[in-house]
C-alpha positions in Angstrom: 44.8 62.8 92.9 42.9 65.2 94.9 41.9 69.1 94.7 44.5 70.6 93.2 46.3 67.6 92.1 43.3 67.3 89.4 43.8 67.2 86.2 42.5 69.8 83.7 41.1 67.4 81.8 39.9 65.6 84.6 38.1 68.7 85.9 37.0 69.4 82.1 35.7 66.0 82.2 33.7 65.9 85.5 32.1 69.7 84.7 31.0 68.1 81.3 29.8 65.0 82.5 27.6 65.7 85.7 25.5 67.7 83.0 24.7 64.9 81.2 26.0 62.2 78.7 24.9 62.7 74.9 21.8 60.0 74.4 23.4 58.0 71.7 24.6 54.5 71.0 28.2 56.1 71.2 28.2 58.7 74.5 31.6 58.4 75.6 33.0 58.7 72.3 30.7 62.2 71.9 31.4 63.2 74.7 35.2 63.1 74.1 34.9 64.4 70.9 33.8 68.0 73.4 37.0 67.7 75.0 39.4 66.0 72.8 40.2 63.2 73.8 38.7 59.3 72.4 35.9 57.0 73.8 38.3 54.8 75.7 39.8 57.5 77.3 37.1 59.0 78.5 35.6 55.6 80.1 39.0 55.2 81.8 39.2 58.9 83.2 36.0 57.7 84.7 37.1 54.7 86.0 39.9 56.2 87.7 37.9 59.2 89.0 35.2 56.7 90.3 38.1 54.6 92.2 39.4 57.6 93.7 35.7 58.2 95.1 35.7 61.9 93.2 32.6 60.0 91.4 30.0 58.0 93.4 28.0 57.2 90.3 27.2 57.2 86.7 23.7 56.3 86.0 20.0 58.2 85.1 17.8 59.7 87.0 14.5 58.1 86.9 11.0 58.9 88.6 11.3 56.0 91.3 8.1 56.3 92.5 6.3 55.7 88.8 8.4 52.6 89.2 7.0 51.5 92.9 9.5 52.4 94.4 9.4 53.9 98.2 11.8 55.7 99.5 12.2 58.6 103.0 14.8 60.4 104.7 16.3 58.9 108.2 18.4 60.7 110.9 20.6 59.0 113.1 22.6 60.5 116.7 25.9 58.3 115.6 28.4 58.7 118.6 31.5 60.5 116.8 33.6 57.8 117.8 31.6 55.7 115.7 30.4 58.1 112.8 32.8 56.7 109.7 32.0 53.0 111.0 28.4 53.1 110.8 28.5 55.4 107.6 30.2 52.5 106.1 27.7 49.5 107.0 24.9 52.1 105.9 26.6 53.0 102.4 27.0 49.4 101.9 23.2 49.2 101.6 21.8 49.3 97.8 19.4 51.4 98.3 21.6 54.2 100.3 22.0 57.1 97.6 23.1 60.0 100.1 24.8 59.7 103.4 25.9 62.9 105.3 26.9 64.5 108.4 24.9 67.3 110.1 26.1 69.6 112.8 23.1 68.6 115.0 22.6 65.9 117.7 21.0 63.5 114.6 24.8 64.0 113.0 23.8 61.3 110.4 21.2 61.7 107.6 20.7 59.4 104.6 17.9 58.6 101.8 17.2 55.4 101.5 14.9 53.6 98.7 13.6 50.1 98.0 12.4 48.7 94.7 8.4 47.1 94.6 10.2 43.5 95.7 10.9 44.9 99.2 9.6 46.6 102.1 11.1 49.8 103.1 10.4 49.3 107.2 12.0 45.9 106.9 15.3 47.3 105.4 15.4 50.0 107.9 15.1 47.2 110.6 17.9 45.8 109.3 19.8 48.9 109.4 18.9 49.4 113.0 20.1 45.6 113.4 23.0 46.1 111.7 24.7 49.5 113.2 22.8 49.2 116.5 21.3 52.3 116.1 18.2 53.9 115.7 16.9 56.2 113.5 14.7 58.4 112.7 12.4 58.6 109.4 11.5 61.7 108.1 8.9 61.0 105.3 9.0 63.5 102.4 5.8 65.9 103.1 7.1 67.9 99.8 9.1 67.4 96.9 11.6 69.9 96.2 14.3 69.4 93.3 17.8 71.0 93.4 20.0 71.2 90.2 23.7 71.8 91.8 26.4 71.5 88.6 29.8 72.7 89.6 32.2 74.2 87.1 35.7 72.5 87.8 37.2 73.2 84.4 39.3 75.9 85.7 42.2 75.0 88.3 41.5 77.0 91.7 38.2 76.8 91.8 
């Protein structure tokens, strides 16, 4: 189920979601009361959305850094031959939260972040170790926050 293919109240669903869920003790079942349809069905909309990679994740948004958390941007010249193998063994990585391709020769950019327990050059030496390649870090100078929701309620768009 792809594009087109999506269901309205899939699309209804995702529009609704990436907004927010209502902070309750019962936010699936809220948020299907919006769109008509029960808790459990909501749960496995996302489910099924998720295993069909049209959702990534479903978490919140803390301030990592309050947390000790460390985190900075790395570039990558990935052969093209190569580009969807190495994405893989670098999404694999827990602390990967975007990975994607740039019409420049460093094709491959990605975030990475590490909790308090662990130190961020170490885990991008063992990036380097495990793709064979290097890469390279672009430490955040500024912080700027974009807000992106899409509307996908209505079929077309």
């Amino acid at each position: 189920m792809r594009g087109d293919d999506l269901a309205k109240k899939d699309r209804e669903l995702l529009t609704k979601a990436q907004k927010g869920l209502p902070v309750s003790t019962t936010p699936f079942e809220d948020l299907g009361k919006e769109l008509g349809m029960g808790g459990d069905e909501v749960i496995e909309r996302l489910k099924k959305l998720k295993e069909e990679k049209l959702i990534r994740r479903i978490g919140g948004v803390f301030d990592s850094k309050k947390m000790g958390w460390t985190s900075t941007l790395l570039a990558g010249k990935i052969p093209e031959d190569k580009f969807y193998h190495v994405a893989e063994q670098i999404n694999e990585h827990q602390g990967v939260t975007h990975n994607y391709r740039r019409d420049y020769k460093y094709n491959m950019w990605f975030t990475l972040s590490v909790g308090p327990d662990k130190d961020l050059q170490e885990e991008i030496e063992k990036l380097k170790e495990k793709t064979g390649y290097e890469f390279l870090q672009l430490p955040k100078k500024k912080k700027y926050k974009l807000g992106v929701k899409l509307d996908l309620s209505a079929e077309g768009k």
